[in-house]
N, C-alpha and C positions, 0 to 999 in steps of 0.2 A: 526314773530319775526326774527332780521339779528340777525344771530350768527358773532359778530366779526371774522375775520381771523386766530386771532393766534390761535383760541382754536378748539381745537382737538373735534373730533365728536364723541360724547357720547356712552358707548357699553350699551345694555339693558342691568338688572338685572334680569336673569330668573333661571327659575329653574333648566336649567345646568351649572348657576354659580358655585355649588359647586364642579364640574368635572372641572372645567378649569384651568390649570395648573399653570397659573399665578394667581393666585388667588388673588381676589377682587383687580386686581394691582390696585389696587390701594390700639337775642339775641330778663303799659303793662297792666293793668287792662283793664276788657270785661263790655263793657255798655249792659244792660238786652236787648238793642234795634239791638245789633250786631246778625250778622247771626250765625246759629251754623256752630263747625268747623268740623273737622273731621281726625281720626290719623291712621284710618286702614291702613293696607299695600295695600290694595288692590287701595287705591285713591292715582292715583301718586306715586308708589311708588321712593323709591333713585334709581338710577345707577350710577355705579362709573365710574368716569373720567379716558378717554385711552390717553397717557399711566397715569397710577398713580403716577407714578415719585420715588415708591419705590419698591423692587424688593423685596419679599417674602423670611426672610432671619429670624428671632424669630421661634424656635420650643420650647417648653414645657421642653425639654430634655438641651436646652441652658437656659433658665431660670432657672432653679433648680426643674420646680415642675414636679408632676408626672401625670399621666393619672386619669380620673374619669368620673363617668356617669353624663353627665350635665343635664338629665332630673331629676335623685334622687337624685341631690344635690340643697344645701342652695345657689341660686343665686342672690346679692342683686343689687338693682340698687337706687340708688341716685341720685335725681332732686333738682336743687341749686334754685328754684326758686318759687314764687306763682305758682297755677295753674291758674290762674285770667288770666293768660298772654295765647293769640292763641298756638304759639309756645311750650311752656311746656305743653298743656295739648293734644295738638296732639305729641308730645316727649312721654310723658306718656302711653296716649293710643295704642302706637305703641309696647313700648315695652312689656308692658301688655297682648297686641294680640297678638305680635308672640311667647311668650312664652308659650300661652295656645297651641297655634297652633302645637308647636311641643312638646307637652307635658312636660312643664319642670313643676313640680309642687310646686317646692321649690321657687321661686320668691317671695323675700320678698323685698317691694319698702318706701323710706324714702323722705319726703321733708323738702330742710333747708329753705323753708320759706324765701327767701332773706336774710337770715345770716350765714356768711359764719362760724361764729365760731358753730349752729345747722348742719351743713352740715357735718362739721368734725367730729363731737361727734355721728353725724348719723352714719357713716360710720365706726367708731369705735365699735358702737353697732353689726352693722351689722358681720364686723369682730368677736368680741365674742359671735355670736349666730351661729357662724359656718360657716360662706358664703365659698364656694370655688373657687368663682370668683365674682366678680365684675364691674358692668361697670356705669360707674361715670358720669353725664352730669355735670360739674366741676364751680360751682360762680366765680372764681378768678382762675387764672392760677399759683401764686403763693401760698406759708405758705402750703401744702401740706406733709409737711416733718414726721409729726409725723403718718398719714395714710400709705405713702407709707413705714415706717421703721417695723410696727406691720406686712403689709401685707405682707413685703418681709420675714419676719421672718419667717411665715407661706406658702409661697411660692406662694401664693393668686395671680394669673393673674387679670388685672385691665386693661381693656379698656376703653376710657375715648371718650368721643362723642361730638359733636358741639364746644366744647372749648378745648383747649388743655393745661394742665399744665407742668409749665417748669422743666421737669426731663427727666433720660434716660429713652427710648425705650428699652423695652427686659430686662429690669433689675429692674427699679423701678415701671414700667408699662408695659404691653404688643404693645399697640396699640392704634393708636387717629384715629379716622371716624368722616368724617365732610368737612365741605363746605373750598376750596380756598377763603380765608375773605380777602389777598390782590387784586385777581381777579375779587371777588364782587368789590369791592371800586374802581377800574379801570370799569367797568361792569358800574356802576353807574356813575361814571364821561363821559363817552359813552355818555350816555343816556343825561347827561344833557347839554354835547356840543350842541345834537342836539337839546333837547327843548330851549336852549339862542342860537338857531346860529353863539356860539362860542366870544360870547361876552354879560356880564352883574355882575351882583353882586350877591354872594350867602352867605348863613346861613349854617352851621353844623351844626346839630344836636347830639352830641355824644354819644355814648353809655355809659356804667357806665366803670370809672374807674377799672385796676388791671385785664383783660385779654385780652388774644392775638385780640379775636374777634375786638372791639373796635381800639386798632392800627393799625390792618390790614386794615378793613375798610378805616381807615381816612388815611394813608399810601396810598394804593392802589388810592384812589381818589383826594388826592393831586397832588401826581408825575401824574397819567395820566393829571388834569387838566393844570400842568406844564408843560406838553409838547406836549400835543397836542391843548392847547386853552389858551396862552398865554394872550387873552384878557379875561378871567374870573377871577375875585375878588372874594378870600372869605374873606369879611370883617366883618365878626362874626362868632364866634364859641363857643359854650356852651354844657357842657355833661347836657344831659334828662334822663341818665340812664336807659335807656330803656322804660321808661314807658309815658303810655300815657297822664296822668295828668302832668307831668315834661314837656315833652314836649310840653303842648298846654301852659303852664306858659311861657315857656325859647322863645316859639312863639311870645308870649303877649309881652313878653318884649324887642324881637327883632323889631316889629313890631314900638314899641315906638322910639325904639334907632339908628335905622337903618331903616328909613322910604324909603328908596330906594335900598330895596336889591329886586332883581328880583326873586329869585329861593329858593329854600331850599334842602339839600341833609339833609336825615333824617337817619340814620344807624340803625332803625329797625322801623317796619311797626306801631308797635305804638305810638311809636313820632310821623311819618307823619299824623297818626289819631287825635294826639292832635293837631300840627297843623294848619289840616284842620278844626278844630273847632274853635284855634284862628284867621284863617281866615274869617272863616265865622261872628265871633264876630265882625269883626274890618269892616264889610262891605264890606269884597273883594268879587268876583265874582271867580266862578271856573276858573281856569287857569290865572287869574291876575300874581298869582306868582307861578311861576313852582315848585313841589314837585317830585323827586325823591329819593325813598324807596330803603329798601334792608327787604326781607320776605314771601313774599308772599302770607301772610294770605288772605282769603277771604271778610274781610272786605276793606281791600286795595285794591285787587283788582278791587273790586266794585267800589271803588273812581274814579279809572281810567276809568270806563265806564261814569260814572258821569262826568267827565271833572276837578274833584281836584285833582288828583293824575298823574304826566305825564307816569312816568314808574314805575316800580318793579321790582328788580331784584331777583328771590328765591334763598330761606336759607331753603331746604327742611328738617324739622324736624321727618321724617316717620324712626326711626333708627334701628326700630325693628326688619327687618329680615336679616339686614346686620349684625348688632351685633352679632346676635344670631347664624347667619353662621361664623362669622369670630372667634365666640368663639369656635364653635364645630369645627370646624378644628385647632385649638389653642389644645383643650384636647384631641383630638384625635391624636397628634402626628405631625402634617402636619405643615410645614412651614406658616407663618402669615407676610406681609410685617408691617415697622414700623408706614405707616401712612397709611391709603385708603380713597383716596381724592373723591368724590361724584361730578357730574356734575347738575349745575343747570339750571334751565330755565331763561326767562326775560317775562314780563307782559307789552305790551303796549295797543294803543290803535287798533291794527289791530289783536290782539288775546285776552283782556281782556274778554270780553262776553262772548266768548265761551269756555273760560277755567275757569270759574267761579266753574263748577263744580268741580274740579280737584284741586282748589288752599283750603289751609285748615282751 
């Protein structure tokens, strides 16, 4: 894998992370035929991106709340989405594992199901069954307002992971962890200069509607294909919402419509999977039309050994022991920066195989 130029070289995540003084500076349904994934910390886990770009500046004591044992307290966590999807249920199993791991025994976990209005009402339960912190994987980035006003009233610390919702740091939430999603989208426009050598026609795949993840992506891989590959066309664009049956439809129908688009950028790994199945339907041969991804699951991966998938860029979803570090130094007193940016890989064809074990 070439790690582009401008991006800084990743620091491990080890276990004298929580000594180091800058601390932590720093998006679908599964066919029964798909590999299993996997979400322990131990496979790949996150490291966070040097520098992180924010400087350790939220303590506990500037928030209003006060100190407590985060192993004997009510800790909840809320997932905005199926578990049908690679990404939520290795999100899931992460935090689940590193909560056993350091003994927290109060973790109590809620899913809205794809509705953002079960997500809220989750989280509100959550709040009056006692939680004393929170950490949120967020459906939409906005309407947030009625959670974050019961939490702050209670002084409830609320770090919020993969998505970020539009409020303050430090005051309405503690802290967002989670991937640079205009970097992926630049990351990804990379990748697909070099699979069109910088000239041909492309499809979008969009993400769903109403958070940041989604704009960044398409953000980030516009502007870079505007300025570094002036001969690349995107002459179709349709959100798949994520999921893999939208996308192998929003495929089928590009395929009809736009019978001479070269390439496809897919803004998470299951679009690209639907896709690849309306490619296969339509008769195309692997690599006809170039796909690159943003995810890294292990199904994608695989594509790319196969010759349908060109690259992949990871959206490492293992959130579990960074959370759980950046919360206990949160209640513990110690300074928390307001964002801790996570550094990801790229999947092509000169390391997919052998990283198959490792992607989730």
């Amino acid at each position: 894998m070439t790690v582009p130029p401008y991006r800084s070289r990743p620091v491990a995540l080890t276990t004298t992370f929580l000594a180091m003084t800058a601390l932590l500076a720093a998006g679908c349904a599964k066919s029964e035929k798909d590999q299993p994934t996997g979400g322990g910390s131990a496979q790949a886990g996150q490291v966070v991106q040097s520098p992180s770009g924010s400087a350790p500046s939220c303590t506990i004591d500037k928030f209003g709340g006060t100190k407590f044992d985060l192993k004997t307290s009510v800790v909840g966590f809320s997932q905005s989405e199926k578990e049908a999807n690679p990404f939520r249920i290795a999100e899931t199993a992460s935090i689940k594992a590193e909560a056993k791991q350091e003994g927290i025994t109060g973790l109590r976990t809620t899913n809205g199901q794809s509705q953002f209005s079960k997500q809220i009402s989750d989280v509100q339960q959550l709040i009056a069954q006692g939680a004393k912190a929170l950490v949120i994987a967020p459906l939409n980035s906005d309407g947030w307002e009625p959670v974050l006003q019961q939490a702050a009233a209670k002084h409830i610390p609320i770090i919020t992971v993969d998505r970020k919702i539009n409020a303050t740091a430090c005051k309405d939430y503690v802290t967002f962890i989670g991937s640079d999603f205009y970097q992926q989208g630049k990351r990804a426009a990379d990748q697909m200069i070099k699979a069109l050598n910088g000239k041909g026609k492309v499809a979008v795949l969009l993400g769903s509607s109403g958070n940041n993840v989604t704009t960044e992506r398409t953000n980030g891989f516009k502007d870079e294909i505007a300025k570094q590959a002036p001969g690349i066309q995107i002459t179709f664009q349709q959100t798949g919402d994520f999921a893999r049956e939208k996308g192998q439809q929003v495929t089928e129908q590009m395929i009809q419509s736009h019978p001479d688009v070269n390439a496809i950028y897919a803004e998470n790994d299951e679009m690209a999977l639907g896709a690849v199945t309306a490619l296969k339907g339509a008769g195309k041969k692997a690599g006809d039309i170039k796909i690159v991804s943003v995810d890294g699951t292990r199904n994608a991966v695989s594509q790319i050994v196969s010759g349908w998938i060109y690259a992949v860029v990871e959206s490492n979803p293992r959130f579990g022991p960074l959370a759980f570090q950046t919360l206990s130094k949160f209640v513990n007193g110690e300074p928390i920066p307001d964002k801790v940016i996570i550094s990801d890989r790229e999947y092509d064809s000169s390391n997919a195989k052998q990283s198959l074990a490792s992607a989730y």
